[in-house]
N, C-alpha and C positions, 0 to 999 in steps of 0.2 A: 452423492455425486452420480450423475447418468453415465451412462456409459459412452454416451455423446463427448460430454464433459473430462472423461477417461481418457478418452482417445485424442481429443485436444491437447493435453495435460503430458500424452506420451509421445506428442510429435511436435514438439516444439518447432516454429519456426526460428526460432532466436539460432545464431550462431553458439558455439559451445565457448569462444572465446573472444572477447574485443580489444583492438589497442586504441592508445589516445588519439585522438586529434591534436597533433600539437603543428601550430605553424604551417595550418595546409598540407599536414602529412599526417597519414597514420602512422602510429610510434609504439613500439612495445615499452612495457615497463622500462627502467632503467636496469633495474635489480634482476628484471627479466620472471618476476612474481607474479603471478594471476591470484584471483580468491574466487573459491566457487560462488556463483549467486543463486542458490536452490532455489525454486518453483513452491511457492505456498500452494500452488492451486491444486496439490493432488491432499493437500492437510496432513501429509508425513513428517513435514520438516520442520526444525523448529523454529525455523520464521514464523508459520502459520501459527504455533501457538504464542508468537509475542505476538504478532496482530491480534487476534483473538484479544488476548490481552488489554491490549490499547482502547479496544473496542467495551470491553468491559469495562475499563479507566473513565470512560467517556459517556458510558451510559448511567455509571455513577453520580456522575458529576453534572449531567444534563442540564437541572436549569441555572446553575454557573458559568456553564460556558455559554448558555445559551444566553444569559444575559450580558457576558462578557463579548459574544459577536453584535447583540446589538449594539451596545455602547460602542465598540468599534466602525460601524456599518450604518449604524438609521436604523437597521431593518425593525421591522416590530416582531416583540418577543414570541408574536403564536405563529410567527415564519420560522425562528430561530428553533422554539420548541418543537415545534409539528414539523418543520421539513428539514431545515439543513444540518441542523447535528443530527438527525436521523436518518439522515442518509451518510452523513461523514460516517457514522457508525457503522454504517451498511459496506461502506466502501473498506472499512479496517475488514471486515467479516468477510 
């Protein structure tokens, strides 16, 4: 990670807490419960290693799924193989 990437990573724009939108109002829990949603992107947490994870699920699997997206889609399988579960991959990572 750069140090670029550090510094994005440690100033989140995101608020630290959200309520719902319920009915044209924003609304807290009922319960009044929040759950933390940790940041994969500094790869301390363990989100970051089920992505990972997933990512390796995926790469295993590659030309299953990739011929499972074509039969889905049209697309032809050296689009599915070569680009798009290879970037799906990339976006888990």
């Amino acid at each position: 990670m750069t140090k670029v990437d550090l510094n994005i990573a440690l100033k989140s724009p995101l608020a630290k807490r959200y309520d719902n939108y319920i009915g044209g109002e924003w609304r807290p829990p009922t319960a009044g419960k929040y759950f933390d949603n940790v940041s994969p992107i500094i790869g301390q947490a363990e989100r970051a290693q089920i992505l990972n994870k997933i990512a390796d699920r995926m790469e295993a699997n590659l030309e299953m799924l990739a011929t499972a997206e074509t039969w889905a889609n049209g697309k032809p399988i050296r689009e599915t193989m070569a680009a798009d579960l290879p970037l799906a991959v990339d976006h888990f990572r």
